[in-house]
BALOBA-1460 file (C-alpha; in Angstrom, 3 decimals):
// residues 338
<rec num="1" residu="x" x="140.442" y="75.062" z="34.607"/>
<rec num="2" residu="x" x="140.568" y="71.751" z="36.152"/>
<rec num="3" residu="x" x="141.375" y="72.753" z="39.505"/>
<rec num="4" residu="x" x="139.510" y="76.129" z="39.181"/>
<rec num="5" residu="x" x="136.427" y="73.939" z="38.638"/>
<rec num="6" residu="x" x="137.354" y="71.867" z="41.672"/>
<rec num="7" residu="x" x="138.017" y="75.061" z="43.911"/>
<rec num="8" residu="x" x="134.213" y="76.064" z="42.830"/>
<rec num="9" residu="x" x="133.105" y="73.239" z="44.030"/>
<rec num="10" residu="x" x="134.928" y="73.206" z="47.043"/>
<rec num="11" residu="x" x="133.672" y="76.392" z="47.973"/>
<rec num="12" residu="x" x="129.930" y="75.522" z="47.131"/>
<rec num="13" residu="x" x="129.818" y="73.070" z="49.464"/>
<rec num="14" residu="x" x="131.780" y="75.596" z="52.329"/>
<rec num="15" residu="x" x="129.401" y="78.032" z="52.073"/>
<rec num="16" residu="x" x="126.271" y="75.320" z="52.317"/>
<rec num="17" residu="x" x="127.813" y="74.088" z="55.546"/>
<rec num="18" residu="x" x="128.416" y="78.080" z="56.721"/>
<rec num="19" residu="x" x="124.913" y="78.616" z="55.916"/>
<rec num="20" residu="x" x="123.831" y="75.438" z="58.359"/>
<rec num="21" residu="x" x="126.012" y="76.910" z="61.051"/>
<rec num="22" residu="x" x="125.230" y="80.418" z="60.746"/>
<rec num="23" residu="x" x="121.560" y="79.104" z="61.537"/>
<rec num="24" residu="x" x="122.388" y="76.907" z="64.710"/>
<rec num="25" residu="x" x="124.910" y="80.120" z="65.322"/>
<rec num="26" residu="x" x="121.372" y="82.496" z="65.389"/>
<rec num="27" residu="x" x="119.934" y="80.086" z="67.638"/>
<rec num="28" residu="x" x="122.167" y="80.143" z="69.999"/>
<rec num="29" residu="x" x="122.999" y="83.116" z="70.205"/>
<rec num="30" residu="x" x="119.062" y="83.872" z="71.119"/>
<rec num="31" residu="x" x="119.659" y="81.079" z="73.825"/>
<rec num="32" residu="x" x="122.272" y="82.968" z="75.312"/>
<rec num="33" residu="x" x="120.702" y="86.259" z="75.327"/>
<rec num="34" residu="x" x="118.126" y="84.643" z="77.191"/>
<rec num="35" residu="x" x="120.174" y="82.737" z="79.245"/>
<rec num="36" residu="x" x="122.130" y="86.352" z="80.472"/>
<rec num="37" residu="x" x="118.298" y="87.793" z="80.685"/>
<rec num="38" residu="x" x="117.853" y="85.152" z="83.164"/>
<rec num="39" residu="x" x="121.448" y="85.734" z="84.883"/>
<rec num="40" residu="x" x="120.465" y="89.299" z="85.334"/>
<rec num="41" residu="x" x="117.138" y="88.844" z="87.383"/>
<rec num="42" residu="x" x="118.438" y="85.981" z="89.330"/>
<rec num="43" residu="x" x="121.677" y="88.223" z="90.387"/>
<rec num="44" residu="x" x="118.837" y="91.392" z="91.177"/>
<rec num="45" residu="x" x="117.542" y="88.986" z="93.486"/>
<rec num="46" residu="x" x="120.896" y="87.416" z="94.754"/>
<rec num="47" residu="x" x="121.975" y="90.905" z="95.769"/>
<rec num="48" residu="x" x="118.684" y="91.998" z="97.066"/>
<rec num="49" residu="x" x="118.772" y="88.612" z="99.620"/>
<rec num="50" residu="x" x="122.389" y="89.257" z="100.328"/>
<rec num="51" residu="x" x="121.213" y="92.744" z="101.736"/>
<rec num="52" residu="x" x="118.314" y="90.916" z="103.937"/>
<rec num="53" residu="x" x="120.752" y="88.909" z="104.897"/>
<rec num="54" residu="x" x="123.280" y="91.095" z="106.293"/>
<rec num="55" residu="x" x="120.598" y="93.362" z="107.862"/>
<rec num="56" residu="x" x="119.445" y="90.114" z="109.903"/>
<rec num="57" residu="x" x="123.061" y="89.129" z="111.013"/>
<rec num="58" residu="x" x="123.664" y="92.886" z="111.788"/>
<rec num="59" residu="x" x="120.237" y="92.823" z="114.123"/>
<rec num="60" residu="x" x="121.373" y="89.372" z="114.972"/>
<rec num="61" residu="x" x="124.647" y="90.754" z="116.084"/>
<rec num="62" residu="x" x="123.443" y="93.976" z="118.461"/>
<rec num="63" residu="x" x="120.836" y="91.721" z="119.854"/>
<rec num="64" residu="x" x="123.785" y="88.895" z="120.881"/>
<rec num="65" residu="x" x="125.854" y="91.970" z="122.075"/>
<rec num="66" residu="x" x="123.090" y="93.676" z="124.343"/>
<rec num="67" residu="x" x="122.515" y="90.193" z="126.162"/>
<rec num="68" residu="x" x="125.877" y="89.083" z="126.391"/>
<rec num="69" residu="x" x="125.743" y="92.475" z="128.372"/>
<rec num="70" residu="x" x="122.796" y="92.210" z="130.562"/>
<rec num="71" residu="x" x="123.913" y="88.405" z="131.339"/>
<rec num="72" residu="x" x="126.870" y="89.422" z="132.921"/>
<rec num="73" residu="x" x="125.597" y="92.120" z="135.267"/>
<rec num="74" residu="x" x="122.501" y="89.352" z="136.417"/>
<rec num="75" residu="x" x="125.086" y="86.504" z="136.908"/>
<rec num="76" residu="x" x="125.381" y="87.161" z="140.358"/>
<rec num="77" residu="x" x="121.943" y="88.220" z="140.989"/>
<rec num="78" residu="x" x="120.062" y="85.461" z="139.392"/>
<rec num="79" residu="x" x="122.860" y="82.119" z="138.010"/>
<rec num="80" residu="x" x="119.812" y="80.415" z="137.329"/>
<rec num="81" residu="x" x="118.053" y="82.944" z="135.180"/>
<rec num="82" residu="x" x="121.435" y="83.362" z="133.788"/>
<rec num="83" residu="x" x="122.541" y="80.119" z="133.167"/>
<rec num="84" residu="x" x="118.458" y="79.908" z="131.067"/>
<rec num="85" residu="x" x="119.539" y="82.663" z="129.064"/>
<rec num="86" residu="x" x="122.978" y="81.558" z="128.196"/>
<rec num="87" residu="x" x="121.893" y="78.039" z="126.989"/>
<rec num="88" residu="x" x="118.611" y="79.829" z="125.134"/>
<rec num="89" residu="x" x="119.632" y="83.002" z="123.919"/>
<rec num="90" residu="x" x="117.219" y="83.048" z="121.276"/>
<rec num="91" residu="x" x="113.552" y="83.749" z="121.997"/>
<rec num="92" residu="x" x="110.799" y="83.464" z="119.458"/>
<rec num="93" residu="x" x="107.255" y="85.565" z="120.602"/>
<rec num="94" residu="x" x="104.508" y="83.771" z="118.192"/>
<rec num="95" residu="x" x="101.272" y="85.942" z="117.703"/>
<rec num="96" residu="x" x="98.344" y="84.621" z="116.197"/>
<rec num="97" residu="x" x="96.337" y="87.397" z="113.472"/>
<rec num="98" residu="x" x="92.627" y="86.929" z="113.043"/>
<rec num="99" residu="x" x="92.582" y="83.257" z="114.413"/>
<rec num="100" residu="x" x="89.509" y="81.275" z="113.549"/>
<rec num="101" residu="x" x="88.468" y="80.703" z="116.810"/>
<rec num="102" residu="x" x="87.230" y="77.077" z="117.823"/>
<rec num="103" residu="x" x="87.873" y="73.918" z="115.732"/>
<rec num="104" residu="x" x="83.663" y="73.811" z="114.917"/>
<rec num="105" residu="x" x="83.891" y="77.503" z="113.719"/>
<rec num="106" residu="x" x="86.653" y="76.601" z="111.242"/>
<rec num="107" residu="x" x="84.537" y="73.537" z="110.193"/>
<rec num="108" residu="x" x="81.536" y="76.108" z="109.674"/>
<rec num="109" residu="x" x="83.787" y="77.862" z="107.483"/>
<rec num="110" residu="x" x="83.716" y="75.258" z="105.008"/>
<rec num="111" residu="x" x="80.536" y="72.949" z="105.879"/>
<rec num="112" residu="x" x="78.350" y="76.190" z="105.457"/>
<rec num="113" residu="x" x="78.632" y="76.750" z="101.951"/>
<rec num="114" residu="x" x="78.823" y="73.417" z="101.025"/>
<rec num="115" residu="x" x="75.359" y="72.768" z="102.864"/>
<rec num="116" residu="x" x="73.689" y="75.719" z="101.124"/>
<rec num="117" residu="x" x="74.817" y="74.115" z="98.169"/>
<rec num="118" residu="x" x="73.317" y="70.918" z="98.358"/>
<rec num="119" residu="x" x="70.525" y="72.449" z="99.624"/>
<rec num="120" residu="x" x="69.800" y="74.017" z="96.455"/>
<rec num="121" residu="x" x="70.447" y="70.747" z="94.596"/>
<rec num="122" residu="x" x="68.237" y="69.247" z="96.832"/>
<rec num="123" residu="x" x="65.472" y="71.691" z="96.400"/>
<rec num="124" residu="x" x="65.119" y="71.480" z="92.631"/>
<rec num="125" residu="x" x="65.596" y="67.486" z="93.036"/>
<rec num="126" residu="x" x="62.405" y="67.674" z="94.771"/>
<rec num="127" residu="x" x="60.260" y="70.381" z="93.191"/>
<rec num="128" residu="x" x="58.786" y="70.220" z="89.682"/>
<rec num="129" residu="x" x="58.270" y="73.716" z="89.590"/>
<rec num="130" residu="x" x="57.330" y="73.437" z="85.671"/>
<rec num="131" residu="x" x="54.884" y="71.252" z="83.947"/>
<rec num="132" residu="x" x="54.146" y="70.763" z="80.477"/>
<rec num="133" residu="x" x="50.669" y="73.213" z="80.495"/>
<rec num="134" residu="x" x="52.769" y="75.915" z="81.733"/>
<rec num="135" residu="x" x="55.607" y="75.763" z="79.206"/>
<rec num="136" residu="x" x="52.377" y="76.331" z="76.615"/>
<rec num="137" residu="x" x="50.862" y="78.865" z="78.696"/>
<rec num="138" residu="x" x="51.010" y="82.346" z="77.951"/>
<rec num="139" residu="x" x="52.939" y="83.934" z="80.480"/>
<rec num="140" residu="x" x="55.656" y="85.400" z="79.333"/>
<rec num="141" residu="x" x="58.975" y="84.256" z="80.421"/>
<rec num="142" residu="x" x="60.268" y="86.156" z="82.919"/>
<rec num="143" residu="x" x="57.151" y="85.446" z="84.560"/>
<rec num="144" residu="x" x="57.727" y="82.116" z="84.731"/>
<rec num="145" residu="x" x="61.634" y="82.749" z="85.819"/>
<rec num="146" residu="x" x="60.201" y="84.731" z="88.463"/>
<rec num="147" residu="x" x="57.741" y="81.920" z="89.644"/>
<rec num="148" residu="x" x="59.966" y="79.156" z="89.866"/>
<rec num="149" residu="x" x="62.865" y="81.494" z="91.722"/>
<rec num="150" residu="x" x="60.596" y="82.951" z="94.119"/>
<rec num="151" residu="x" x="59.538" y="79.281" z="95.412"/>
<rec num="152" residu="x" x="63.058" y="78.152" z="95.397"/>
<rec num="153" residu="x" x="64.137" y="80.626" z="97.350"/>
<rec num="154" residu="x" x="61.851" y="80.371" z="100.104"/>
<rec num="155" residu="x" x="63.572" y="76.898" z="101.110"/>
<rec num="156" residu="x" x="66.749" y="78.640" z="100.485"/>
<rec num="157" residu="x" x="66.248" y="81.093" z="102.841"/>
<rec num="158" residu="x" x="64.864" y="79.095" z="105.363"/>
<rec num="159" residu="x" x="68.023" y="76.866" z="105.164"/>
<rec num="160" residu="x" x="70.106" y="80.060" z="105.374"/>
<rec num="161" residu="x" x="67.943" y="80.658" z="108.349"/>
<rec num="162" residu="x" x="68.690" y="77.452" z="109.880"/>
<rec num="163" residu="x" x="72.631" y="77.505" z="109.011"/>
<rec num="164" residu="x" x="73.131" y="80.566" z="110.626"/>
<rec num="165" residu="x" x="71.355" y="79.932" z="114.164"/>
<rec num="166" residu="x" x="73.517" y="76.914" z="114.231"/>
<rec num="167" residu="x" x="76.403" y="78.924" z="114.059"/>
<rec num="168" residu="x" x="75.875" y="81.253" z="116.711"/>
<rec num="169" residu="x" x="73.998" y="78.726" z="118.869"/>
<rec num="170" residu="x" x="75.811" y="75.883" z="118.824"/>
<rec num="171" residu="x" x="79.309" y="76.698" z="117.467"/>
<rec num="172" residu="x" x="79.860" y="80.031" z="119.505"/>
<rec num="173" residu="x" x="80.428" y="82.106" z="116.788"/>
<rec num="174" residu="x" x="80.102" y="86.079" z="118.658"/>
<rec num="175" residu="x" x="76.907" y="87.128" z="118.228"/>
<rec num="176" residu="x" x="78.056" y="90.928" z="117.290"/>
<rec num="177" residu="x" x="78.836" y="89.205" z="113.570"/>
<rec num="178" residu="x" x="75.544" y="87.969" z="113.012"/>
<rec num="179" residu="x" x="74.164" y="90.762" z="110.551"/>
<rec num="180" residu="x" x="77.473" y="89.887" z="108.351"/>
<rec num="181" residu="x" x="76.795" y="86.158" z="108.724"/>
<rec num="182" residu="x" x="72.744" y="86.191" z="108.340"/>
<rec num="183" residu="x" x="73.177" y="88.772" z="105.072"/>
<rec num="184" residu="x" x="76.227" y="86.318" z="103.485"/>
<rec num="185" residu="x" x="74.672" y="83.499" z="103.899"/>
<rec num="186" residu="x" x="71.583" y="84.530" z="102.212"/>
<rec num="187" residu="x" x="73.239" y="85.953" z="99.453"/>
<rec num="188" residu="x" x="75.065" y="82.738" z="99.304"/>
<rec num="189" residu="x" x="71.570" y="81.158" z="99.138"/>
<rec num="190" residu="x" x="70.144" y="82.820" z="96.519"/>
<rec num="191" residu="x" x="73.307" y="82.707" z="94.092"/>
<rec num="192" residu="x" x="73.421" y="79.069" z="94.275"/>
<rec num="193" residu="x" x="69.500" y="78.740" z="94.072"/>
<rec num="194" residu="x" x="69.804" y="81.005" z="90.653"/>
<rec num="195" residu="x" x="72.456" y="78.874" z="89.509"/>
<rec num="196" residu="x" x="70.811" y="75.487" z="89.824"/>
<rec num="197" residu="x" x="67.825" y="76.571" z="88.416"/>
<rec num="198" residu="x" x="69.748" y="77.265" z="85.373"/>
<rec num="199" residu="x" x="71.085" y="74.099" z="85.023"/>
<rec num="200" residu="x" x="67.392" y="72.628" z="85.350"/>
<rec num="201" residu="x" x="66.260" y="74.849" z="83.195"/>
<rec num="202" residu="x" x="69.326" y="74.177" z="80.442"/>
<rec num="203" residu="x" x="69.836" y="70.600" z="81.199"/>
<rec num="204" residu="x" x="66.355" y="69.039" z="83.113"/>
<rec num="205" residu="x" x="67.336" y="66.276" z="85.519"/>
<rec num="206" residu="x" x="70.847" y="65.929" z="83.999"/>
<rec num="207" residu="x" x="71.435" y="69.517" z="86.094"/>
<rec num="208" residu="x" x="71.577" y="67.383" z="89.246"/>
<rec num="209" residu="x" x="74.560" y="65.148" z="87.852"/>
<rec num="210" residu="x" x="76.714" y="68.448" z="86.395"/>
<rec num="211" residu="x" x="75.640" y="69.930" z="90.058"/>
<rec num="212" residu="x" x="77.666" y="67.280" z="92.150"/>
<rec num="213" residu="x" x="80.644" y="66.958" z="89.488"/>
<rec num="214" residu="x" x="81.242" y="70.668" z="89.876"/>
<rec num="215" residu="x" x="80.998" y="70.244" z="93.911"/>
<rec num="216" residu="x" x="83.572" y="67.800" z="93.896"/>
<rec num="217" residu="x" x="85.663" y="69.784" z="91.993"/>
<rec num="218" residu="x" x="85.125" y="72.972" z="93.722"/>
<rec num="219" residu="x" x="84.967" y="71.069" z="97.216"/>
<rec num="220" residu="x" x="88.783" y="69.321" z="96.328"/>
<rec num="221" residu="x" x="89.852" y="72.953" z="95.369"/>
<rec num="222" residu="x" x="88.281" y="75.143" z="97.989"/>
<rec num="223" residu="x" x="91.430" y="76.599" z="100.280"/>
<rec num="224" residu="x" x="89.366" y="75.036" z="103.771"/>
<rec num="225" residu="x" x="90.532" y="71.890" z="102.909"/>
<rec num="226" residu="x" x="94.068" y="72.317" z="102.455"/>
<rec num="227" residu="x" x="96.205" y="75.212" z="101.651"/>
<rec num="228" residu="x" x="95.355" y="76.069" z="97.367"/>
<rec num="229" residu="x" x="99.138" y="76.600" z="96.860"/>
<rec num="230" residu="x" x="99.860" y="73.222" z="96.668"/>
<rec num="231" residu="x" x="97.445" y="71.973" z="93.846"/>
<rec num="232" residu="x" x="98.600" y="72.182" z="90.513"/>
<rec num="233" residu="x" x="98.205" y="75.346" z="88.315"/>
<rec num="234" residu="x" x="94.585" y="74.003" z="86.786"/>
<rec num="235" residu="x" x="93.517" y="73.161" z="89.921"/>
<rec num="236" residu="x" x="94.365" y="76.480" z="91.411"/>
<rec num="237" residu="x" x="92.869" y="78.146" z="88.264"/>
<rec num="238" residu="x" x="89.659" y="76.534" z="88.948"/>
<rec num="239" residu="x" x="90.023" y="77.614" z="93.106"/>
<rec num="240" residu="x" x="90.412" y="81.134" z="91.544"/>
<rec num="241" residu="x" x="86.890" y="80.915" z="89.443"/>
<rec num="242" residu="x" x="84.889" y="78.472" z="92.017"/>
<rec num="243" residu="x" x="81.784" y="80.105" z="93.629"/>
<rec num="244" residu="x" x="82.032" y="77.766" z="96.481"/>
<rec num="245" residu="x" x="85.853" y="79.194" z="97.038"/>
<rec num="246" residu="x" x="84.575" y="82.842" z="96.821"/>
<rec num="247" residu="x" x="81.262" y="81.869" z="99.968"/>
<rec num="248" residu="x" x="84.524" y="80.279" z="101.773"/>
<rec num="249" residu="x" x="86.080" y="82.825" z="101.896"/>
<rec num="250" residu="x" x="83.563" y="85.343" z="102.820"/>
<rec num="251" residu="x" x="82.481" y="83.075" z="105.858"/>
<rec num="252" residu="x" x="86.334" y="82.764" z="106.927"/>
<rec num="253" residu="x" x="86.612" y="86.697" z="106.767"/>
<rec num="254" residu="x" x="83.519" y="87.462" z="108.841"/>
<rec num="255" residu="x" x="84.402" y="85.077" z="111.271"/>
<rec num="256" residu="x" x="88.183" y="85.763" z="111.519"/>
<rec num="257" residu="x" x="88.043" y="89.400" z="110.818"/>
<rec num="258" residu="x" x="90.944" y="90.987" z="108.938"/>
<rec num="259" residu="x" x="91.001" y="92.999" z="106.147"/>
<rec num="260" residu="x" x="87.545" y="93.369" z="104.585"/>
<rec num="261" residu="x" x="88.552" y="92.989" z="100.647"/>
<rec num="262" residu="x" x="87.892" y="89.661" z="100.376"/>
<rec num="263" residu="x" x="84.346" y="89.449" z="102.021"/>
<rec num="264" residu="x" x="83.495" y="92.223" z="99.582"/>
<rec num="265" residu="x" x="84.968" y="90.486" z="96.376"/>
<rec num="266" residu="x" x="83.184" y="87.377" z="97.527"/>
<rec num="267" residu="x" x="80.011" y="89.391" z="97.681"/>
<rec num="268" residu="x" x="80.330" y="90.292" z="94.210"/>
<rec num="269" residu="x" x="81.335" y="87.471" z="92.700"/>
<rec num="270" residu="x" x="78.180" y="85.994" z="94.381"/>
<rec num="271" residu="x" x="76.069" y="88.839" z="93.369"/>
<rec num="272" residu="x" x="77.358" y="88.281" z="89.516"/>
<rec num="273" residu="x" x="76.769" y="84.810" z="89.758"/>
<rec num="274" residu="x" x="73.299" y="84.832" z="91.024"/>
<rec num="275" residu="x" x="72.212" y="88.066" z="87.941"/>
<rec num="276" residu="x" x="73.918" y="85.920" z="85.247"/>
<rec num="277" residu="x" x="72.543" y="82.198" z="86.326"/>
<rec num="278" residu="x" x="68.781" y="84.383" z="86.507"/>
<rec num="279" residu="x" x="69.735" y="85.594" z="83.022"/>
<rec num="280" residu="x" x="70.551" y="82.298" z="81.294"/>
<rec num="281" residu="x" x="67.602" y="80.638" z="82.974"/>
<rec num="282" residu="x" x="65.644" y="83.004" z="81.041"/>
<rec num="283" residu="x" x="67.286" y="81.971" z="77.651"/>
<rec num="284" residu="x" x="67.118" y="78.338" z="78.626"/>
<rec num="285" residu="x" x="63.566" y="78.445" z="79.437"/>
<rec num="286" residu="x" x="62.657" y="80.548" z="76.343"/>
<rec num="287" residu="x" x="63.811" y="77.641" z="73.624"/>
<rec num="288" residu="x" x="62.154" y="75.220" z="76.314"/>
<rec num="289" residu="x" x="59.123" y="76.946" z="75.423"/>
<rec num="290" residu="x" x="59.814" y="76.477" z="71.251"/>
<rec num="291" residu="x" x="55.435" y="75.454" z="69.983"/>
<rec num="292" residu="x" x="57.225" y="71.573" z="68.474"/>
<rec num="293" residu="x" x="58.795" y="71.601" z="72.073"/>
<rec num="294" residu="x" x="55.666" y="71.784" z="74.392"/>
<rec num="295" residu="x" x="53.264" y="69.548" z="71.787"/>
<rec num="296" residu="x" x="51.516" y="72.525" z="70.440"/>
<rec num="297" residu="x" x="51.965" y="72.109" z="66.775"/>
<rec num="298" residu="x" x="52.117" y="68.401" z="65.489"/>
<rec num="299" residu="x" x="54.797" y="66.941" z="63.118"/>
<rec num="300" residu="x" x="53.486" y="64.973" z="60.233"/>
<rec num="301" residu="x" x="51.971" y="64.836" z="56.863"/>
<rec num="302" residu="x" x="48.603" y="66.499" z="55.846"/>
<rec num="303" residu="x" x="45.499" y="64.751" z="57.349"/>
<rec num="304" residu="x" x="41.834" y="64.164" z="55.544"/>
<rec num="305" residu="x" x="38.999" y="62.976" z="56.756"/>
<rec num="306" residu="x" x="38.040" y="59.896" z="56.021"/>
<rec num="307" residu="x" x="35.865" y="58.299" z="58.086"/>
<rec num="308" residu="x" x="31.726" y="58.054" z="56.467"/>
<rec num="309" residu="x" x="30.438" y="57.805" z="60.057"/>
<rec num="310" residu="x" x="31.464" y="61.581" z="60.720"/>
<rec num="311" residu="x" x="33.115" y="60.057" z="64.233"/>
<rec num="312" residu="x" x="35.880" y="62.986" z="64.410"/>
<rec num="313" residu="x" x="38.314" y="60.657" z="63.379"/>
<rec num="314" residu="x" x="41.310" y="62.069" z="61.249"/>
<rec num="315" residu="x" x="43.036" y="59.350" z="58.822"/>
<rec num="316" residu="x" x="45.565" y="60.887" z="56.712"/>
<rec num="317" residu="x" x="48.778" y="59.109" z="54.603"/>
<rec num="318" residu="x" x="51.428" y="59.167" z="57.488"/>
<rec num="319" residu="x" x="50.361" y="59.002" z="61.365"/>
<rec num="320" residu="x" x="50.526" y="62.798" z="63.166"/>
<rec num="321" residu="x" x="53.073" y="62.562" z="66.035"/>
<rec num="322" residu="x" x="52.689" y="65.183" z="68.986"/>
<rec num="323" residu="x" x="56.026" y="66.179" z="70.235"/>
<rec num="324" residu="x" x="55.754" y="67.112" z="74.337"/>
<rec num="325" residu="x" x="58.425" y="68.920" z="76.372"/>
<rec num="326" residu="x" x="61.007" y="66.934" z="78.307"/>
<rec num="327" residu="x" x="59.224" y="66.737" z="81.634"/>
<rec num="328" residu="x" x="56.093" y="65.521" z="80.050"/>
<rec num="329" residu="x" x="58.656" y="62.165" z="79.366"/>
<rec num="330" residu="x" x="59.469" y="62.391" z="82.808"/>
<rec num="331" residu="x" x="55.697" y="61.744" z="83.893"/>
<rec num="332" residu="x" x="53.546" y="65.013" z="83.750"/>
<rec num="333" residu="x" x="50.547" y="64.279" z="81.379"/>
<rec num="334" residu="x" x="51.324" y="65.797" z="78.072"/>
<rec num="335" residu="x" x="49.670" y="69.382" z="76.842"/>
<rec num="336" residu="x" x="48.952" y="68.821" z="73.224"/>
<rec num="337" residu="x" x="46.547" y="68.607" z="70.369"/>
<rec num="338" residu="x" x="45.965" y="65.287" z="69.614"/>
């Protein structure tokens, strides 16, 4: 009983150690199904560069062959042609697709977005297009988003204006382009107008700050600078969702020709982004417009007269504070009911 109680025991403690290994046993076993998974793709593309491969050498080969054969029959014709071709075999014929023409038409590529977009900034760091009295007017909203965009984008299309005849004028871009160019550059005009006036709308003055952090982030990402395949995956993320990217490369593909899919993605990425900024300036500019907001209604406690001269004066228990909107801090005089 002794040792039968021993042998228990014994094999209590194998099968707790079995158990241990048949978990580290799962594990890798799913390692090594993965690893083979792995094994198997990189072997599909082993074989499928070992058939480039040999196709090249085979072309590589003929090619040798044929000149090996022409070089003899010109030796005695031409030893100095020959004698070229002999220490050279190899020629290389570079052609350049959809070049960007000169070095101040690739500059345009990138400087012309990036001007339209502190142009915006610049407009709606100079315009107070919205004062206290009309936050507590009664025109309706989109009225009021109407107003402020249509003034906006007067300057923006004048600086779209202005871009453009540079271009053509002074940086010899062809002149049978400008229709593309002209119509591009206002729509990049207008999207980046929309979207600023969102973020004065959302934000007030702080809009100009979250403007030039998300140019210097778009600007370090944008492909004109350097090729996007170096950054690092976030970076290339935010290439892949930057409006500025999307007007770069819509200018680049109007001015370098090519295929036309990316001028027309561009155009609708632009187009999206200036419905949606119009759109959320609407909703920003609605809780703007809240009565406690624009000094309308007064926060306080209950006021009774008091006064036995009948002045107009209003004493109550607790002063009556009027609450004004955000630019009235800024120095607009204040619309309220004092």
């Amino acid at each position: 009983m002794d040792a039968l109680q021993s042998g228990i025991g014994q094999l209590n403690s194998g099968a707790a150690q079995l158990s241990a290994g048949s978990s580290q046993l799962r594990s890798g076993a799913s390692d090594l199904s993965g690893g083979l998974a792995t094994l198997a793709s990189g072997t599909q593309q082993s074989a499928a560069g070992a058939s480039q491969l040999t196709t090249g050498a085979t072309t590589l080969q003929t090619g040798l062959q044929s000149g090996a054969a022409a070089l003899t029959k010109n030796t005695a014709t031409d030893p100095a042609a020959a004698a070229k071709v002999a220490a050279d075999p190899i020629a290389v014929n570079v052609a350049t697709e959809n070049g960007g023409g000169s070095i101040g038409q690739v500059i345009a590529i990138l400087l012309i977005p990036a001007g339209l977009w502190v142009g915006a900034l610049a407009v709606f760091l100079l315009l107070r297009p919205l004062t206290a009295s009309l936050l507590a007017s009664s025109a309706s909203t989109a009225r009021l988003v109407g107003r402020v965009f249509g003034r906006a984008s007067a300057f923006a299309v004048l600086q779209a204006l202005l871009v453009v005849g540079y271009l053509h004028l002074s940086l010899g871009a062809a002149w049978s382009s400008l229709p593309a160019t002209l119509g591009f550059a206002l729509l990049i005009a207008l999207a980046f107008t929309a979207f600023h006036q969102f973020l004065s709308a959302a934000f007030g003055r702080i809009g100009a700050v979250v403007s030039i952090i998300l140019f210097a982030v778009q600007f370090a990402t944008t492909a004109g600078v350097y090729p996007v395949q170096i950054l690092s995956g976030p970076f290339q993320f935010i290439s892949s969702i930057s409006p500025l990217a999307y007007a770069v490369s819509g200018i680049q593909g109007i001015l370098t020709g090519g295929a036309a899919g990316p001028v027309w993605s561009s155009v609708v990425v632009l187009a999206i982004l200036l419905l949606v900024s119009m759109l959320a300036s609407g909703v920003a500019l609605a809780r703007r417009r809240n009565p406690v907001r624009t000094g309308w209604v007064l926060v306080g406690a209950d006021a009774r007269p008091t006064s036995p001269r009948g002045d107009g004066r209003v004493r109550g228990s607790a002063p009556a504070v009027a609450v004004t909107d955000d630019a009235s801090a800024a120095g607009s005089p204040a619309s309220g009911i004092a």
